[in-house]
Structure formats: C-alpha cells, structure tokens
N, C-alpha and C positions, 0 to 999 in steps of 0.2 A: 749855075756855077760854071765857071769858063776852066778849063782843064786843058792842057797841053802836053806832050810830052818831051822830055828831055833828050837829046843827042849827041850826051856825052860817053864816051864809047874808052873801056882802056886803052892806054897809048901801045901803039903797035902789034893789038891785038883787034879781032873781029867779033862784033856782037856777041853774047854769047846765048841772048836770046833773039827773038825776031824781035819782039815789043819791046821797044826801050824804056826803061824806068821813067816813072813821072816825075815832075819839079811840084813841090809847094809853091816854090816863086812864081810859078806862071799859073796858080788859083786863085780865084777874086770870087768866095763866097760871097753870096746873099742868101740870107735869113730871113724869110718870112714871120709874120708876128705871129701866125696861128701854128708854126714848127717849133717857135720858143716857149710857148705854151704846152704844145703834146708833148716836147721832151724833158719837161718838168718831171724825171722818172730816174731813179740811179742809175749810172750808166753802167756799160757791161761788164767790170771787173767786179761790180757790187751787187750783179743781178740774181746773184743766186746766194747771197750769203744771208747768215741766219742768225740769231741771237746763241742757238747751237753751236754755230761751228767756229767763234770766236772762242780761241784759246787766252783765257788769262794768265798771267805768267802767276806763277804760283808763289812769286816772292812778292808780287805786287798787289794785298787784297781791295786796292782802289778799283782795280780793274775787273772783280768780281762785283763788288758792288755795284756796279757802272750796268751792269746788263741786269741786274736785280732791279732797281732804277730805271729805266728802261721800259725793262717787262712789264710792268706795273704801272708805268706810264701808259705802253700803247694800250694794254689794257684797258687803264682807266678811257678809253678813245673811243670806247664804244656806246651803241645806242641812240642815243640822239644827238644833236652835235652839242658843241659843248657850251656852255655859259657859265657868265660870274660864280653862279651857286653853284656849279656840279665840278669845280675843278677840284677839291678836297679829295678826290676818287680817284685823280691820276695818280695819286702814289696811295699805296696800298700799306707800305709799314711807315712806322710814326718815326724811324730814325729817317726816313725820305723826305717829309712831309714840306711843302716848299712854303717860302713864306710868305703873307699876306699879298696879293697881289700880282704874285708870277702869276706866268702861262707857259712857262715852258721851260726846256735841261738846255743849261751850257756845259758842252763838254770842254775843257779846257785840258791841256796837255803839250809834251814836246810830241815833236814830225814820229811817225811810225809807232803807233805805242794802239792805233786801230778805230781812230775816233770818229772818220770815214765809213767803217766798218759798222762800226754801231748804230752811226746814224742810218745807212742804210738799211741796217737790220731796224730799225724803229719800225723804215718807213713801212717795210716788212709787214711788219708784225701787227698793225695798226688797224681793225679789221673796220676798215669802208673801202669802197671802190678806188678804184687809181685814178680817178679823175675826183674824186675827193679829198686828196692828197697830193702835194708837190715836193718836189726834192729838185734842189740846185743850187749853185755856186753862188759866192756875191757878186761877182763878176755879172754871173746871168741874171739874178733878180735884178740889179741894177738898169742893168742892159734891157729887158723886161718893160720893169717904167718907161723908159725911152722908146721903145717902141709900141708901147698903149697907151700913156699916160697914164697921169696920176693915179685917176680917176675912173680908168679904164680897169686899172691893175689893183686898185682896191676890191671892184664891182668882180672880178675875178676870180679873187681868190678869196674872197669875203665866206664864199659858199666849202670852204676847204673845213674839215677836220684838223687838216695839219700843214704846217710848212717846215719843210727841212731848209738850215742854209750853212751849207757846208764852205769851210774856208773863212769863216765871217773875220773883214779886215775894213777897218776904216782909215781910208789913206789918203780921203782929202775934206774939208768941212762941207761941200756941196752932198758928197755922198753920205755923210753923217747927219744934215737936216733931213735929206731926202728918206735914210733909212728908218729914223727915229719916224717921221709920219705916218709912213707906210705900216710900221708895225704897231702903234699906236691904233689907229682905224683896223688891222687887222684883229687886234686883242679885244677891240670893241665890240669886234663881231664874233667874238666867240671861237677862233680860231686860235687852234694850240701850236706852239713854237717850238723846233728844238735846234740848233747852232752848233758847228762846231767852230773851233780856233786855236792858236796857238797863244792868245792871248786872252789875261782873263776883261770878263764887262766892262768892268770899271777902268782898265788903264788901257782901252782899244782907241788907235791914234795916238800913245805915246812913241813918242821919238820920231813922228811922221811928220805931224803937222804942228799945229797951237793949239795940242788940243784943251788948253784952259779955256779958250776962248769959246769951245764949244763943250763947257762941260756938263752945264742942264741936257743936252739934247744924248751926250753920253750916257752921262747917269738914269737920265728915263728909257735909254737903250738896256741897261745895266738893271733897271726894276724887272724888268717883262720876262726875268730867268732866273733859276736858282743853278749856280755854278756848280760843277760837279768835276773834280777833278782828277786825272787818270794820269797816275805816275808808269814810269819802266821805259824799256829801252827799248830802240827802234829793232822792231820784229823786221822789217826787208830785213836787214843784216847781220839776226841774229845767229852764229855760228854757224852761218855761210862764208864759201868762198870768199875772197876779195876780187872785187869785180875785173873782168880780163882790161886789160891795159887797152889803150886805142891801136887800132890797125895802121899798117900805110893807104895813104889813097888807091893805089891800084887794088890794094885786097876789096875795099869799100866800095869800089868800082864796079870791081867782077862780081862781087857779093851783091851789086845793086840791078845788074841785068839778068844775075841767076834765079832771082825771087820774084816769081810773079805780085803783081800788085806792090812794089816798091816804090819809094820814090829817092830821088838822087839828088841833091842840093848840097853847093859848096856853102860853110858854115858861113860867112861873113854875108854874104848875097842875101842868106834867109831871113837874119836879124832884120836886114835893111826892108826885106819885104814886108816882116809883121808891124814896121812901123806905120805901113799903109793897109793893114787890114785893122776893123777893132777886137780887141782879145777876145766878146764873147765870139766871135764868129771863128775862132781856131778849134775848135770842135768838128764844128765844118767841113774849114780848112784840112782834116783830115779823115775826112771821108772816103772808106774804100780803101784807105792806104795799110799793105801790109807788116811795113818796117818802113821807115826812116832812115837812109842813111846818109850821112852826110860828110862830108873831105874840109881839111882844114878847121878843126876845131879851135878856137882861142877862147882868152879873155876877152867876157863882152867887156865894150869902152863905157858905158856908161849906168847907170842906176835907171833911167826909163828904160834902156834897151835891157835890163838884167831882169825888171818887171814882167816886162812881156814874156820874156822866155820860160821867167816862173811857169806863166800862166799856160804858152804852151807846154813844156814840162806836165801839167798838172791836167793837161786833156788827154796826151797821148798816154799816161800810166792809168788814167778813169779807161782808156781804148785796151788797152793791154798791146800796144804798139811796140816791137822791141826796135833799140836805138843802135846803128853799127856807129861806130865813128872812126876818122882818125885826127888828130891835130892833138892838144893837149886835154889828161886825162878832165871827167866831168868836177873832179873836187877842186881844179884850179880854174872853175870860171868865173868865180867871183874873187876881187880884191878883200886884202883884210879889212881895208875902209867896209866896205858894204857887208861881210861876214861879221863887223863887228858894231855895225850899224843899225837904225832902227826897223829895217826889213830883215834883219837875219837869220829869222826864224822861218820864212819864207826860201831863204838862200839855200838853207840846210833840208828844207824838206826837197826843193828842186834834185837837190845833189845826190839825196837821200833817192827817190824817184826813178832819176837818170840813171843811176846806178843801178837799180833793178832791174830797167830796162834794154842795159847794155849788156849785161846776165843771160837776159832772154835771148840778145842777139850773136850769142858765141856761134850757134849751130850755123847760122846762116853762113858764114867764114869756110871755104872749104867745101859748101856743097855742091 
C-alpha cells in the first residue's frame, strides 16, 4: 500500500502536531487474494458480540425470535459438516423448521434494528474452527470470485460449515448469475448459508435493474433460505442525542493534526478518489486510520458516486472509525431522487451509520 502524508496545515496557524494527518486520496491499496480469504472473519465492531448481548426491543418479539432461530441454527452446525439429510437439525423448534430445501436464515429488516449483529453473533456461536467458517460482505464475496475464480472460490469454501453474507444486494444481472452459481455449488456441498439485507429473496434487484429478466436465477437465490424477519427501530438512534451538527474547516483541521493516526481529506477530492479504488479494497483503504476527517462536506452529484460512499460508510462503522466533518450535515447527502429511489434503503443505513460515527467524533473537537 503506498501511503503518503497530507500538508494541509490551519490557515495562519502552526502544526499542531509534528506528524501531519494522512490523506485517503494519496492510498492505492492492494489486496492480496490469500488476505481476502483470512479476513473472511467479522470485523472489529462485531468481534466480541454475542447472541447474549443483543438486546431485543421488548415491543418487537420478532427480534427475540430471531436469536432463538439462530441459536438453534448454529447449534444445529455441529459435528460433522452438514448434508442434505442432517439439515432438519438446524432448527430445533417445529415453529422454526425451514422448508424443504433451504440451507440457510435470511435475516430481512430495516437499517439498525441489529441484523449485522446477529449474523455475527451466528458466526459466533457456530462451534467449528474459524477457518471453517466465513463471514463477509457481498461487495467481498464478489470481489473474492474475482480474485480466485470461479472455480477457485467454490474449491474454497466448499470445505466451510458456514458462510455468512452480510449486506446481500443484487445490483446488477452479471452479479446475480454469478451469485446464484456460487451458492448453488456451495449448498451442494453441504454448506450452510446465513444472509443479511434490507431486502427480502424474492424482490432483491427490484427497482435496480430488470430484474424479470433474471427472475429464475432470483428465485433459485430465494430457495437456498427461509426468510426471517426482524421488525423495530434503528437502535444507533434510539433515545440518543441528535448527532452534533458539522464543524468549520478550521475546527476539522486542528481536530485533524491533534489526533494521532488521523487522516485529512477535503470531501469532493475523496469521492473523486474512490472512483479509482474498487469498493472491496476500502477496508484497506483504511487501515491504521484513527478518525476520518474531512472539510467541505456536500451532496454527492451522482448515484455511482452515492454507492461507493455507501460502501465506504459501511467499512469505516464495521472499523469503529469516528467521522469529524464540516460542510453539509450527513442526512443531506443524498437527493430525494435517490432517498426515494430503488437504493434507498442503502442511503438511509449510510446516513444512519455516518451519524454514529460523527457521535463518536464530538470528543476529538476541542482536544
């Protein structure tokens, strides 16, 4: 990874530290294929969480079910790996019992309601080795194929217990054949699935693409899971503060030299950057970074530049990275076209996200 450091310094004042804050914009990660492989593991916001320490809201008893479901699932995960005949055992009560032909839980839900949580608490809970089991984005299993092949990445993960695939979004028909095969040859082998989304099996690709036109390769997507659905309201925000308003560039500035491990990028410059990195590699991309800060926040201009930033969004909250910013607040960066569009479920969890993250970064303001 090439790393450079930034040399933007407040106006009319003097460093405030010796080491000037780093840029994102001058990182040009590369990912090796056997690092995309070992970090098939939940990343560190989810590294210690438990089917325990998931609080269900007590008005929502989907959300108790959900880890009852679950429990009984990783459970059933055990002894020898699994096949056709011994999947009857992943669910333990008969209100669970999935039907003919799954392999695995769709957790379905709106943003913040814990589905990330769960899934990681699965991977948890699931008793074989960690290299028995994977957990990652679709972004990264994608990404994955691409860098082993097909063929490579069947042979792969074939020997798995389980795959988690957290975020499951179909957003264009190349990654819709590609993912229907993959998990076809993977249910063949005996490997168990669990997915989260915001959307449910059957209507994933609606309002993106055509997705009639790829609706067998849908719908055999849509067999391989028994949906499970987890109603309530986004816990980041629930009877929290409202998140502090964006700063001026100078505060973001001084806040960006005070912090060791920071890095400094004006917001327009950065979009422009991720359009030359590909998304799985913003994980990467921030490596080693303690906060984010960034001067001149806007509306992004377009729906692929609104994607990517999802997707960053959706690395640095898995990092527990907090966001300084100044320019316009994070709920104005998308238009209502795209809030009311068929990624908008996506839009709202970024914002939802951002928002936590810029929570986290009040303290840095001031110190």
């Amino acid at each position: 990874m090439v790393v450079s450091s930034s040399s933007t310094a407040v106006p009319g004042q003097s460093p405030i530290s010796e080491t000037a804050p780093q840029s994102l914009c001058a990182r040009e990660p590369r990912v090796p294929a056997d690092r995309l492989v070992a970090e098939m593991v939940p990343p560190p916001r989810f590294d210690a969480v438990r089917f325990d320490t998931y609080r269900p809201d007590p008005d929502q008893p989907s959300q108790h079910e959900a880890v009852e479901v679950l429990s009984s699932f990783a459970a059933g995960l055990g002894g020898a790996h699994a096949t056709g005949t011994g999947r009857r055992r992943w669910f333990g009560k008969k209100t669970a019992a999935a039907p003919a032909g799954t392999r695995g839980v769709y957790l379905d839900g709106g943003y913040g309601v814990g589905k990330t949580h769960l899934l990681a608490s699965l991977w948890h809970a699931t008793p074989a080795a960690p290299s028995l089991k994977a957990f990652g984005t679709f972004v990264e299993l994608t990404n994955l194929v691409g860098a082993l092949g097909f063929q490579q990445t069947v042979q792969t993960l074939s020997g798995h217990r389980l795959l988690c695939i957290d975020e499951f979004e179909l957003d264009d028909p190349g990654d819709t054949v590609l993912v229907s095969s993959l998990l076809s040859r993977l249910v063949e082998a005996g490997v168990a699935l669990a997915a989260t989304s915001n959307t449910l099996p059957g209507k994933l690709g609606e309002g993106r693409f055509a997705a009639a036109d790829f609706l067998r390769e849908i719908q055999g997507l849509s067999a391989h899971f028994r949906p499970l659905r987890i109603d309530g309201e986004d816990y980041r925000h629930r009877g929290l503060p409202e998140a502090p308003p964006p700063y001026s560039p100078e505060q973001v500035t001084k806040a960006a030299y005070a912090t060791q491990g920071a890095s400094l990028d004006d917001f327009p410059a950065l979009l422009g950057h991720l359009a030359r990195v590909h998304p799985s590699r913003y994980g990467a991309l921030t490596d080693g970074i303690a906060a984010v800060c960034l001067t001149d926040v806007e509306p992004v201009p377009d729906q692929s530049t609104a994607l990517r930033l999802v997707v960053l969004a959706d690395r640095l909250y898995d990092r527990e990275v907090p966001v300084l910013a100044s320019g316009v607040p994070f709920d104005r960066l998308f238009s209502d076209d795209m809030l009311n569009g068929g990624y908008r479920k996506k839009y709202f969890r970024a914002i939802s996200r951002l928002t936590a993250l810029a929570r986290d970064a009040k303290g840095l303001v001031g110190q």
